[in-house]
PASEBA-1860 file (N, C-alpha, C; in nm, 3 decimals):
! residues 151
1> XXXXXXXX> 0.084/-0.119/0.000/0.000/0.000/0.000/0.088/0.124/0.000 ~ 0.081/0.227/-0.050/0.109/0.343/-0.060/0.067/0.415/0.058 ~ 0.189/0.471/0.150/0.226/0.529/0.268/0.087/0.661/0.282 ~ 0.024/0.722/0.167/-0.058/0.811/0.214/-0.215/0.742/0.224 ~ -0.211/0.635/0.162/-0.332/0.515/0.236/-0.319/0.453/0.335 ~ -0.198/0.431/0.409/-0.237/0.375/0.526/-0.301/0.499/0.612 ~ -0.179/0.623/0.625/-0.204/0.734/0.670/-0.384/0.757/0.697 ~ -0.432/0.766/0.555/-0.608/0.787/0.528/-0.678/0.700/0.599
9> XXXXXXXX> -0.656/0.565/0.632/-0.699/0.506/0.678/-0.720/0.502/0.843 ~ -0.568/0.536/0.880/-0.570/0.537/0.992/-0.628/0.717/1.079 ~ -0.642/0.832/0.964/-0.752/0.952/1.027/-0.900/0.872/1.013 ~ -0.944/0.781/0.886/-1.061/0.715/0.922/-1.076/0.666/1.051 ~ -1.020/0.563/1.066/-1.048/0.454/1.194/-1.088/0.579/1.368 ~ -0.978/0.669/1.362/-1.053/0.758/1.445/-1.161/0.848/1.398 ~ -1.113/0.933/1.336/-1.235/1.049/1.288/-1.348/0.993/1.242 ~ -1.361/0.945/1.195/-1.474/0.914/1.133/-1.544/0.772/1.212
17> XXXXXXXX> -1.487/0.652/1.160/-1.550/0.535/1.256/-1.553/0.579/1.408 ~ -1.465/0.609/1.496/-1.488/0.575/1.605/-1.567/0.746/1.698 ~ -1.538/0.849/1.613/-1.526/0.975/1.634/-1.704/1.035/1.593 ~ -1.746/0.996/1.448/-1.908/0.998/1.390/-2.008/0.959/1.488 ~ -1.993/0.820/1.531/-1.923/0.727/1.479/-2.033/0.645/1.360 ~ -1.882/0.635/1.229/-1.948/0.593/1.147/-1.913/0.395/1.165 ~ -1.976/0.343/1.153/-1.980/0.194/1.216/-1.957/0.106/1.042 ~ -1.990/0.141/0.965/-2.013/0.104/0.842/-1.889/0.101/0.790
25> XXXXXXXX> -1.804/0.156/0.803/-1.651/0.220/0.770/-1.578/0.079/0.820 ~ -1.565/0.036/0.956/-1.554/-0.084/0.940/-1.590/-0.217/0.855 ~ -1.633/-0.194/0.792/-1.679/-0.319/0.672/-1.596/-0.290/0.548 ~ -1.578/-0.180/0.517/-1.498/-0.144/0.408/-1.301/-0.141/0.463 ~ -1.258/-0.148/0.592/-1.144/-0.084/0.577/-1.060/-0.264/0.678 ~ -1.202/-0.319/0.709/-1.141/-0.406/0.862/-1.167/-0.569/0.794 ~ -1.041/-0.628/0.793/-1.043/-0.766/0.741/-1.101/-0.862/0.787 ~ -1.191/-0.988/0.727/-1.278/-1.085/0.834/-1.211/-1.116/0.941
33> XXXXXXXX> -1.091/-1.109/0.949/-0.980/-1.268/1.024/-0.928/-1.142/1.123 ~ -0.936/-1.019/1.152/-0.918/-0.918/1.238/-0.934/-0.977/1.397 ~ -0.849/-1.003/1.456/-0.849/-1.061/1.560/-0.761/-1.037/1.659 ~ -0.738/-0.934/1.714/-0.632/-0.914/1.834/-0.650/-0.998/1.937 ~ -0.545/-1.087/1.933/-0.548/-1.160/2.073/-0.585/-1.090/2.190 ~ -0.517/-0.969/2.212/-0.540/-0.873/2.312/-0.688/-0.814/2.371 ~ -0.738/-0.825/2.267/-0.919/-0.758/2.317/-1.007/-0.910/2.341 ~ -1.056/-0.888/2.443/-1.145/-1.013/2.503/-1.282/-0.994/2.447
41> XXXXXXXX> -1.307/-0.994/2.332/-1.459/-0.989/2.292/-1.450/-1.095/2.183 ~ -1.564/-1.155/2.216/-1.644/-1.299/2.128/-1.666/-1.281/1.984 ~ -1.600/-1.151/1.916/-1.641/-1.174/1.767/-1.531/-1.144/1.726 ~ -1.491/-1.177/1.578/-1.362/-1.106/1.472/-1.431/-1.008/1.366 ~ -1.298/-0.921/1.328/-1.340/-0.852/1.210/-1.418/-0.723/1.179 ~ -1.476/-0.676/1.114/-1.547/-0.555/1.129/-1.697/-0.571/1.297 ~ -1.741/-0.638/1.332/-1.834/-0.703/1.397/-1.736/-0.657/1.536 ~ -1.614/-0.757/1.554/-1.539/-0.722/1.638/-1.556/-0.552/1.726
49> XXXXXXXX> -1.469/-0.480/1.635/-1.429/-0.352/1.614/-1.606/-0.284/1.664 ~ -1.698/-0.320/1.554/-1.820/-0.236/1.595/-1.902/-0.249/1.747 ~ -1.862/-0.397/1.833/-1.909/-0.414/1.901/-1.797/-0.353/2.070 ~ -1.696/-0.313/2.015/-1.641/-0.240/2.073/-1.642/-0.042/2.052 ~ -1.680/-0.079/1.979/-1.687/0.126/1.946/-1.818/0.131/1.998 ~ -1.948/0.032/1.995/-2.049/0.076/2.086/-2.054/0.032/2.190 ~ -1.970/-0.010/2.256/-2.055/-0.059/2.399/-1.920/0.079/2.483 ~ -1.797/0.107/2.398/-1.730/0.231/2.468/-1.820/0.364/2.480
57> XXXXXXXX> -1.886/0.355/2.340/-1.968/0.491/2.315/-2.111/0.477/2.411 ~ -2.144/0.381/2.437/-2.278/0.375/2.568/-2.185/0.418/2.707 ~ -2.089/0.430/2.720/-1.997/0.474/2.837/-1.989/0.611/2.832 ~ -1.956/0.670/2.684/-1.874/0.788/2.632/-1.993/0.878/2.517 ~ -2.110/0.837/2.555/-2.165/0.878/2.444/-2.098/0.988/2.305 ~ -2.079/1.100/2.362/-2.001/1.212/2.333/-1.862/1.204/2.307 ~ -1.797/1.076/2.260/-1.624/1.045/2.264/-1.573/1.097/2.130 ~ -1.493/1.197/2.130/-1.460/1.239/2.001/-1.314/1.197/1.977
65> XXXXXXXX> -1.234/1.193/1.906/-1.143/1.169/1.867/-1.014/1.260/1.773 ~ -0.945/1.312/1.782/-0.816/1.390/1.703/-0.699/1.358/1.698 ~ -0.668/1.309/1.576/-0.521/1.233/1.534/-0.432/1.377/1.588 ~ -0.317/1.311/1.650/-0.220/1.443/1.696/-0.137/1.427/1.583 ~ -0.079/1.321/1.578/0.025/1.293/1.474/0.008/1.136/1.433 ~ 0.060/1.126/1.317/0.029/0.981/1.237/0.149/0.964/1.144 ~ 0.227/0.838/1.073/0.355/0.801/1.010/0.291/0.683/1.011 ~ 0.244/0.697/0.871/0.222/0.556/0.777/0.350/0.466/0.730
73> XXXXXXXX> 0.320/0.384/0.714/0.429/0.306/0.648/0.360/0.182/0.539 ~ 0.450/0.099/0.451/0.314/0.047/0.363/0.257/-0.040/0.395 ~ 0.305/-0.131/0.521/0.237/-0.214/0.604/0.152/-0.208/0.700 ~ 0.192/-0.047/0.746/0.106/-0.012/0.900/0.127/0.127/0.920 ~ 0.045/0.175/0.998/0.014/0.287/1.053/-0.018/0.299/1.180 ~ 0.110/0.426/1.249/0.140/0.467/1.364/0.066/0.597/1.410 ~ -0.059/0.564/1.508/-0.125/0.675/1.492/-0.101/0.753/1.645 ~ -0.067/0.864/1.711/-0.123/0.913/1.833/-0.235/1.037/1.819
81> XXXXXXXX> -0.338/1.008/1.961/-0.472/1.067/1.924/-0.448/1.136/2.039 ~ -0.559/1.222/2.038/-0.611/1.274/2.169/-0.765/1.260/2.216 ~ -0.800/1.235/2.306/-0.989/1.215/2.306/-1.040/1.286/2.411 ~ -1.152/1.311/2.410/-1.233/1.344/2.500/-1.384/1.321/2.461 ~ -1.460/1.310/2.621/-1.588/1.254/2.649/-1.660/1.288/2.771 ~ -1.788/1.269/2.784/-1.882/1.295/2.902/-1.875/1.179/2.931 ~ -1.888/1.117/3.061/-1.891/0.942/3.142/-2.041/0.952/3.140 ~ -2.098/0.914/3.061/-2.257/0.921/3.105/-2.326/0.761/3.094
89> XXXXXXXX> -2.263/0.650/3.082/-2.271/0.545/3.087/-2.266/0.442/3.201 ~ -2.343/0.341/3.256/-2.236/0.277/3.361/-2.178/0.145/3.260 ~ -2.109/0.102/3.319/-1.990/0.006/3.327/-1.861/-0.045/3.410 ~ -1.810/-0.125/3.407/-1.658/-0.181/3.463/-1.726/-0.160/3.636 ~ -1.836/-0.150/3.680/-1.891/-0.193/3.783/-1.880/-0.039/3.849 ~ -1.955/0.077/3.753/-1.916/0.188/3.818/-1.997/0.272/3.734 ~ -2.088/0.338/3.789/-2.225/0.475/3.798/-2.190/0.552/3.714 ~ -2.259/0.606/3.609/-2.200/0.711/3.538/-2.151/0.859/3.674
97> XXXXXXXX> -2.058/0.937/3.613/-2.028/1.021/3.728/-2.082/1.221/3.630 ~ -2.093/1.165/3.521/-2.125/1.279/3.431/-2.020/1.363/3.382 ~ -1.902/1.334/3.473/-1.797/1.413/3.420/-1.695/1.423/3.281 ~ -1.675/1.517/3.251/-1.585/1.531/3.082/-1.434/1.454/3.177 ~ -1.371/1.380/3.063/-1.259/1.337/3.081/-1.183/1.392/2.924 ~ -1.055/1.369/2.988/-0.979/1.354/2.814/-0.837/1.286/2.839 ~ -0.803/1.188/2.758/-0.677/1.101/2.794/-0.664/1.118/2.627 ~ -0.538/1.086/2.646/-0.422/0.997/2.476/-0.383/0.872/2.476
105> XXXXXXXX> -0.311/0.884/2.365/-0.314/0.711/2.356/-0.227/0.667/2.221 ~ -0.214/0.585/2.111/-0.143/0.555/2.041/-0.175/0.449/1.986 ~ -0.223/0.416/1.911/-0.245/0.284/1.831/-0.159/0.257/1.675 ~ -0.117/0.120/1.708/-0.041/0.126/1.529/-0.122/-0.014/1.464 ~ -0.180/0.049/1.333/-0.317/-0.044/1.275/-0.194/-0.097/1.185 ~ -0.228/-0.253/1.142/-0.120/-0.322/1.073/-0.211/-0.374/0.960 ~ -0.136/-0.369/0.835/-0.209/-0.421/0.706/-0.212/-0.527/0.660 ~ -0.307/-0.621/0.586/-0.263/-0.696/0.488/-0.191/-0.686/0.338
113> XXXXXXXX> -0.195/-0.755/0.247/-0.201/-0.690/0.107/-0.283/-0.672/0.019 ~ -0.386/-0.691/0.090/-0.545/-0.609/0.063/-0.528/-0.462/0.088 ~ -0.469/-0.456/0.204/-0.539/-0.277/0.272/-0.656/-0.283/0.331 ~ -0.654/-0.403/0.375/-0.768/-0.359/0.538/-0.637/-0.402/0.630 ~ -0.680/-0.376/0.773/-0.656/-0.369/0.895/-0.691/-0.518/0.927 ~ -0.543/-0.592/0.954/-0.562/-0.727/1.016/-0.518/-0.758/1.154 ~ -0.501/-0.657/1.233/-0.439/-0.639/1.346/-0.396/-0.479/1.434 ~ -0.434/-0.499/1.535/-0.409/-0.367/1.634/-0.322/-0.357/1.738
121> XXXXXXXX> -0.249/-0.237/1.711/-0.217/-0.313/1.903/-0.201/-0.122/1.976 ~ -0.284/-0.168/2.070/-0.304/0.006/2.132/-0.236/0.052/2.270 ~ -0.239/0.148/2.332/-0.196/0.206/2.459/-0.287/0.305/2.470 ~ -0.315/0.310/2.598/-0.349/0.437/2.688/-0.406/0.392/2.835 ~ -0.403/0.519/2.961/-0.428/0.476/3.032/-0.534/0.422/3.104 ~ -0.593/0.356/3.072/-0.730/0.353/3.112/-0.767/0.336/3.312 ~ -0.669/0.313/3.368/-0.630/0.350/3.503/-0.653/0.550/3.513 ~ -0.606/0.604/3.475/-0.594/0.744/3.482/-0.725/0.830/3.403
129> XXXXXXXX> -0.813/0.695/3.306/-0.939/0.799/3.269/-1.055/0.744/3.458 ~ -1.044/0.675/3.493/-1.082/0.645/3.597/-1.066/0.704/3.722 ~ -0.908/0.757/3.711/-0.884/0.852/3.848/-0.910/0.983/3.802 ~ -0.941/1.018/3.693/-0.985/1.162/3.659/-1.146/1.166/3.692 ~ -1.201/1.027/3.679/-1.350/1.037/3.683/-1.378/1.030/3.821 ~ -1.300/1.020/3.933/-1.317/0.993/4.047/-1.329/0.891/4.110 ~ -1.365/0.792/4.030/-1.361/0.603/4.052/-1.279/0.532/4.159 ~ -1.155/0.593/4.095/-1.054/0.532/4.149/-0.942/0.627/4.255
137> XXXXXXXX> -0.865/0.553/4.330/-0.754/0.667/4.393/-0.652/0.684/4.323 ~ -0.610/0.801/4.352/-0.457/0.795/4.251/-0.389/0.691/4.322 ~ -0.280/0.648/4.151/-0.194/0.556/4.161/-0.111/0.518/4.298 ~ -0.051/0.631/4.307/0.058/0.666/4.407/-0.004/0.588/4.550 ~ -0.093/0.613/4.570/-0.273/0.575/4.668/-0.300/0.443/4.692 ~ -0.300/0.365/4.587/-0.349/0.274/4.567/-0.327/0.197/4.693 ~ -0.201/0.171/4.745/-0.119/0.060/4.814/-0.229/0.075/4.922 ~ -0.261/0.224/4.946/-0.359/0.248/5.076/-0.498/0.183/5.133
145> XXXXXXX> -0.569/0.151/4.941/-0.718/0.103/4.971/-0.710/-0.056/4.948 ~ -0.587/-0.129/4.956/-0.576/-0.265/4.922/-0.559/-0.306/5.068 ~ -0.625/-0.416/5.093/-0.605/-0.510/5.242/-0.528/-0.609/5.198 ~ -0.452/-0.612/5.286/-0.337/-0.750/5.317/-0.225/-0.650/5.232 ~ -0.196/-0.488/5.169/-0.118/-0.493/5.129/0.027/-0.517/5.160 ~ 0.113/-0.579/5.134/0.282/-0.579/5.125/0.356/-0.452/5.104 ~ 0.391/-0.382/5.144/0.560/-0.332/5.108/0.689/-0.439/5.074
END
C-alpha cells in the first residue's frame, strides 16, 4: 500500500468510525480474520471492532477523537490521538459520574495486502481515565485502599 493510504486510513479509523461514529466504515477498511489476541470480545473482524466502538460509546456517548500525529508506512500505521468525552454510561462496575474526561493514547493499525486492517495493538491509560473520573484513587494511593497490602 502506498504510505498516504495507510495514513487515510488510519484519520478514518478515528475520525470518522470511532469519532461519527461511522460503524459502516468498518466493513470497508477491517479484514474478516481481524483478531487481536489482546481484546477479550467474542467476535472477529469488522463485527469485532463495531461491538467495541459501541458498547465504549454507551460509556462515552459524546467520545470524540483527534489524530495528533500519524507516520504511515506500507504495512502499517502509527497513529497518536487525543480524546475526549462525558462518562454518562455505567460500566466496569461503576455509575456514570457525568464528568468530561480527556486522555491519549497511540495505536499502530497493521495491514494486509489487501489494505484492510488485520491487526491492532493500542496504549493508553485507562487507570488514569478512571482517576480523573473519580472512581478510582490515585496511583501513588493505591497501596492504601488494598487489604493484606505488602511493602
Amino acid at each position: 500500500m502506498k504510505i498516504e493510504e495507510t495514513e487515510r486510513i488510519g484519520q478514518i479509523w478515528f475520525e470518522d468510525m470511532w469519532s461519527t461514529p461511522n460503524l459502516n466504515v468498518a466493513d470497508d477498511i477491517i479484514d474478516a480474520n481481524y483478531d487481536p489476541s489482546w481484546i477479550q470480545i467474542d467476535k472477529k473482524g469488522a463485527a469485532q471492532v463495531k461491538h467495541e466502538i459501541t458498547y465504549f460509546r454507551s460509556v462515552f456517548p459524546d467520545l470524540i477523537y483527534k489524530v495528533v500525529e500519524i507516520k504511515g508506512e506500507e504495512d502499517k500505521v502509527w497513529v497518536r490521538y487525543s480524546a475526549k468525552g462525558t462518562h454518562k454510561g455505567e460500566s466496569w462496575g461503576f455509575k456514570p459520574t457525568d464528568k468530561p474526561v480527556e486522555f491519549e493514547g497511540a495505536t499502530i493499525l497493521y495491514f494486509n495486502s489487501k489494505g484492510k486492517v488485520i491487526d491492532r495493538w493500542g496504549a493508553f491509560s485507562f487507570y488514569d481515565i478512571l482517576e480523573d473520573l473519580g472512581l478510582v484513587p490515585p496511583l501513588a494511593e493505591l497501596h492504601k485502599h488494598l487489604s493484606n497490602f505488602k511493602k
